[in-house]
N, C-alpha and C positions, 0 to 999 in steps of 0.2 A: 433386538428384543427390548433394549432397553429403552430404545428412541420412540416405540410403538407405547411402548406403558408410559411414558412421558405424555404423548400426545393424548393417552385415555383419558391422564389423570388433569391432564388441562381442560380438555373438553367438559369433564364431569366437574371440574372448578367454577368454571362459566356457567354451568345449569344450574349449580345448586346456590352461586352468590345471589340471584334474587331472592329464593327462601329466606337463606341465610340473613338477604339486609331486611326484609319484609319481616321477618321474627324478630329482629332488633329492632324496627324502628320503632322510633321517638321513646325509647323506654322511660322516661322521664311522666309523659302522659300514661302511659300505663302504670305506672307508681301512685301517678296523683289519683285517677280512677278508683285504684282502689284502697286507698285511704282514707277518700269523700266514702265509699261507700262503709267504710267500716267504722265511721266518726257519726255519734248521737249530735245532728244538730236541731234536733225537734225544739229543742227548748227556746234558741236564740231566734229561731223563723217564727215561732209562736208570738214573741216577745215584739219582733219587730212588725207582726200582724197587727198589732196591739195600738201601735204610736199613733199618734195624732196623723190625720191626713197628707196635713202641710209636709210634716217629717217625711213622711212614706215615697211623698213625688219626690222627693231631691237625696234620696239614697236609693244607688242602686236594685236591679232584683238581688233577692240573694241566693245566687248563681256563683259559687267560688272560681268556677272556668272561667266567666266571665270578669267577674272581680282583677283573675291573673292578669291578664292580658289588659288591664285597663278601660273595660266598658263600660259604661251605665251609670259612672259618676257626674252627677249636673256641674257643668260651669260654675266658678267662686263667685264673678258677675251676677249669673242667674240665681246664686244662694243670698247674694249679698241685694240684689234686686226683690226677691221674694221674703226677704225678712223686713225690707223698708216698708214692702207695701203690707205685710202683716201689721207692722207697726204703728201706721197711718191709720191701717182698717182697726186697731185697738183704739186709739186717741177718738176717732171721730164716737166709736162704739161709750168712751167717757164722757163725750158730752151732754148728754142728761145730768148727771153729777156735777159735771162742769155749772151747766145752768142751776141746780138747784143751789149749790153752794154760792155761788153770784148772787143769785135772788135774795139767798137766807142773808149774805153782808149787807147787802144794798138797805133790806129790812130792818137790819139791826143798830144802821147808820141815821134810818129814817127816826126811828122812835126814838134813839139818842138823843136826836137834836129836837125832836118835839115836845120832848122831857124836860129841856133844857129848865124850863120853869119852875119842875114840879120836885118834890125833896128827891135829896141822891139816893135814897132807897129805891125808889119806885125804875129810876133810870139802871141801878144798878141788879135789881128782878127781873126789867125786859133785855138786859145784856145778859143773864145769866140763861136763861130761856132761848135766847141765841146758841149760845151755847153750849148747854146742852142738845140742842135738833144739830150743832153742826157737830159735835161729839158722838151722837149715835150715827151719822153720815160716817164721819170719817173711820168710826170701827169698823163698820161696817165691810167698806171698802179695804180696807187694810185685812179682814179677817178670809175675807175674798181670794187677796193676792198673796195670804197665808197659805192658803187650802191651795192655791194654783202651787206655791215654791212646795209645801209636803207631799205634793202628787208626783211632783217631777223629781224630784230627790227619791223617791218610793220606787218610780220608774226604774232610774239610774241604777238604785242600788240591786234591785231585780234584775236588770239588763245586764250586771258586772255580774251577778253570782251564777246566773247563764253562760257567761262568756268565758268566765277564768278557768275553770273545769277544763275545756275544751282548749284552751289555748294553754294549759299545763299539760295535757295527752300530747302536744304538736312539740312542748318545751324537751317532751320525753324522746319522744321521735327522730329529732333534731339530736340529742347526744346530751343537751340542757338536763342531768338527769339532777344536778345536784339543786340547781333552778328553779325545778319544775317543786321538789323537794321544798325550798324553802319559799317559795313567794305565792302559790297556790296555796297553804292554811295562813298563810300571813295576809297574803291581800283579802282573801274570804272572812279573815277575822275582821279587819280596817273596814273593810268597806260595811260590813252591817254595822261598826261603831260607830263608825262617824255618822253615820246615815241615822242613828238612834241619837247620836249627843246633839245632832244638830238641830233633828224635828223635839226631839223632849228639853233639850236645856236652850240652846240658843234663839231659837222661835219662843219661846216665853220670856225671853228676856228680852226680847225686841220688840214685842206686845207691853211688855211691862212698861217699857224706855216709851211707847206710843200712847200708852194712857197716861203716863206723868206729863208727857212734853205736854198733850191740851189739856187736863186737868188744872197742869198749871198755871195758866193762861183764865181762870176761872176770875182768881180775885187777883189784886196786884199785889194784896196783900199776907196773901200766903205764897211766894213763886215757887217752883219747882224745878224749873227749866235745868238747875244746877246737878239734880239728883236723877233727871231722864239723860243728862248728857254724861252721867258716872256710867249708867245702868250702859248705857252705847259703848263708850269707852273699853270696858267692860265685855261684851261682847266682841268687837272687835278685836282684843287685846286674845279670846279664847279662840279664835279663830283663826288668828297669826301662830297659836302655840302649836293646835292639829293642826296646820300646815308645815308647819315650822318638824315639827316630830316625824310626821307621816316623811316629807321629805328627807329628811336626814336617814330616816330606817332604810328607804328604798335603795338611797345612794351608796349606804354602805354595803347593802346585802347585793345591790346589783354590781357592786365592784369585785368583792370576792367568789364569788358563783361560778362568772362565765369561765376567770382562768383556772378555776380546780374543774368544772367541763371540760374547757380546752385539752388542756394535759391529759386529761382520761383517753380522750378521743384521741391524740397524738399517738398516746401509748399503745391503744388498744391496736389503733391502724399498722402501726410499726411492727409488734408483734407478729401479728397477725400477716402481714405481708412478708414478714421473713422468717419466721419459722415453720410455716405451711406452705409448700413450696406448688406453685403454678395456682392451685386455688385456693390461696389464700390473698394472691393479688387478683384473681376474681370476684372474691369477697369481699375485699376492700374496695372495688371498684365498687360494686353493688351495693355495699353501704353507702356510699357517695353520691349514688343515683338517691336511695329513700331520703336520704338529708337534705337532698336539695328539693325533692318535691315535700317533703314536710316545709322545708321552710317557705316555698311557695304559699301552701295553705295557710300557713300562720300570718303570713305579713299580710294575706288578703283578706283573713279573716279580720286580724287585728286592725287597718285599713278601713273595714264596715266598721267595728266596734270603734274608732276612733270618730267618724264620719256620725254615727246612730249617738255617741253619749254625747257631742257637738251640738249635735240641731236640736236632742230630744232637752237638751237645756238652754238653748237660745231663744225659741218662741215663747216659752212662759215667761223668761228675761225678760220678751220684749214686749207682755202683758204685763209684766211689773213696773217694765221701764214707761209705760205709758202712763202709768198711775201716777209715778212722780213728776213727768212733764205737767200732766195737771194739776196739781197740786201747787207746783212752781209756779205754773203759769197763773192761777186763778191768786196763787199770793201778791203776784204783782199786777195784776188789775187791780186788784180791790183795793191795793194799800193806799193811793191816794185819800179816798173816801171812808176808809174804814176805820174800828179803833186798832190801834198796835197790837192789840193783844191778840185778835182773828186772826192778823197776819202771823205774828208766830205761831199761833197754834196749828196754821194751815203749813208754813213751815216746818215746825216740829215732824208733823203726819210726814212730811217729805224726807226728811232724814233717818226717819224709822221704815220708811220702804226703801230707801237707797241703800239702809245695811240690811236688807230682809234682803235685795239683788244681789248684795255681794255675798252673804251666805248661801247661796243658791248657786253662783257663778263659784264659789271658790270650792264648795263639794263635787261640779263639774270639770275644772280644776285638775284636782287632786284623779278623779278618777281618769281625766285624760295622760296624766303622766303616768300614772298605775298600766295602763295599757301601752304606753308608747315605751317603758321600761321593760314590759315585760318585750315586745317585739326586738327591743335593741338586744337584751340579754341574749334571746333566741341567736339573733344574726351574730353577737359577738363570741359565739360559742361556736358556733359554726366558721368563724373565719380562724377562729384559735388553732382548730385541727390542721 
């Protein structure tokens, strides 16, 4: 009797372990499934609808399955190949600017010397006339690659208050509770300040630094150049300090977080698997299943969000950074033939778009570590348990 009920309960073992593995399998994909389905990511696909063309081809779809698994992100080659040639296609797109500012020195050169005769008033009207047409030129252009660095900063800061939300819900998911707590109103706070101090105070003072530097440059007898290179100084100086602060906040709040996480999550598991006895080490297994597919969606979302504030701040870069090769370059044509004073003032324009780049690169910056702290936190909270 008993060797017959042996052999039933074998046979019905053998039938029913396909159910049995076919119900369990991959439960991991089955966690992530339904997470994506219960995560608002309306806001960030909107967002990324939104970017510039160029951006859109060299970031993935946004496809989180795919994201996991590593698909659909372009070759460094291919990004680092398609930003050269944006950059080339910007330079050639300056030279109209290029030529006219050549032309206005060339002019300016001409009548100087054809003056040479006539009183220094008359020589010093038609240099002043130069410069003023190359003064409404170069605002121009500078107010240009203002409006390009406030668009993209604007971008940015819209694309992080999209993304922090959601990757605070995965900080939750993940065990990150204390985390998810302090760096979701702190980053949301940071990132609309900085993004407010640096389009209303820092871009006005870099407009301010580019009107002194060729103003200056008007008579030799008033210079300025001294008081446009405070006003930079100056700038620069406020722009090391919101780095400088913003950093320091991150490092200390993402040092204390993960391990009061950790411990929580040690403890809870520990509990929980010894004082609830057979399912409570069910439950713990099956917490461990959600944690790791949370943490899957996070690092793939955080991954695009690192990849999207990347590109969507490198092409305007590299329309700023065009501005300045021109500006460089046409200073050293001309200087042979020109008076000193066009060259620096062509100059000057260059130094006030090269900190208008780094105030744009360094707000880019700041919010790529803002994302890449928060993914470390996540993971370091996750290896704590």
């Amino acid at each position: 009797m008993f060797c017959r009920l042996t052999i039933w309960l074998s046979i019905g073992m053998v039938l029913l372990l396909p159910l049995a593995t076919k119900a369990q399998e991959d439960p991991l994909s089955i966690v992530i499934e339904e997470q994506l389905s219960q995560l608002d990511l309306a806001g960030i696909r909107a967002l990324l609808a939104d970017l510039d063309p160029q951006v859109r081809e060299l970031l993935p779809p946004f496809d989180v399955r795919s994201i996991i698994r590593g698909e659909g992100f372009a070759d460094l080659g291919e990004i680092i190949l398609a930003m050269l040639r944006y950059l080339w296609g910007e330079v050639f797109l300056q030279t109209r600017l290029m030529g006219q500012l050549i032309v206005l020195v060339v002019l300016c050169s001409l009548l100087q010397n054809l003056q040479r005769g006539l009183p220094a008033g008359a020589s010093e009207l038609a240099f002043a006339v130069c410069m003023a047409v190359l003064t409404v030129l170069a605002l121009h252009s500078f107010h240009s690659a203002a409006q390009v660095g406030s668009r993209t900063i604007d971008a940015m800061v819209s694309f992080m208050q999209a993304l922090l939300p959601t990757m605070a819900t995965l900080l939750v998911a993940v065990g990150a509770v204390s985390s998810a707590a302090i760096f979701s109103p702190l980053l949301l706070a940071v990132t609309t300040t900085v993004g407010t101090l640096i389009e209303g105070v820092v871009f006005p003072l870099i407009f301010v630094a580019a009107v002194l530097g060729v103003a200056g440059n008007f008579s030799s007898e008033f210079p300025l150049s001294r008081l446009a290179g405070l006003v930079r100084t100056g700038c620069i100086a406020l722009l090391g300090v919101v780095f400088s602060l913003f950093l320091g906040v991150m490092v200390v709040r993402g040092a204390i977080a993960p391990v009061a996480d950790g411990a929580a999550l040690r403890t809870a598991k520990f509990l929980t698997g010894t004082f609830v006895p057979v399912i409570g080490g069910m439950f713990a297994d099956a917490v461990e299943v959600v944690v790791g597919g949370s943490l899957l969606i996070k690092n793939a979302i955080g991954a695009l969000g690192l990849a999207a504030v990347a590109l969507t701040a490198a092409f305007p870069m590299m329309k700023i950074a065009s501005a300045i090769i021109l500006y460089r370059l046409v200073a050293a044509m001309v200087q042979p033939i020109s008076d000193p004073r066009l060259t620096q003032a062509l100059g000057s324009m260059a130094d006030s778009l090269a900190l208008l780049f780094v105030a744009v690169g360094t707000v880019a910056l700041m919010f790529f570590v803002a994302i890449t702290m928060i993914i470390g936190v996540g993971n370091l909270a996750a290896l704590a348990r």
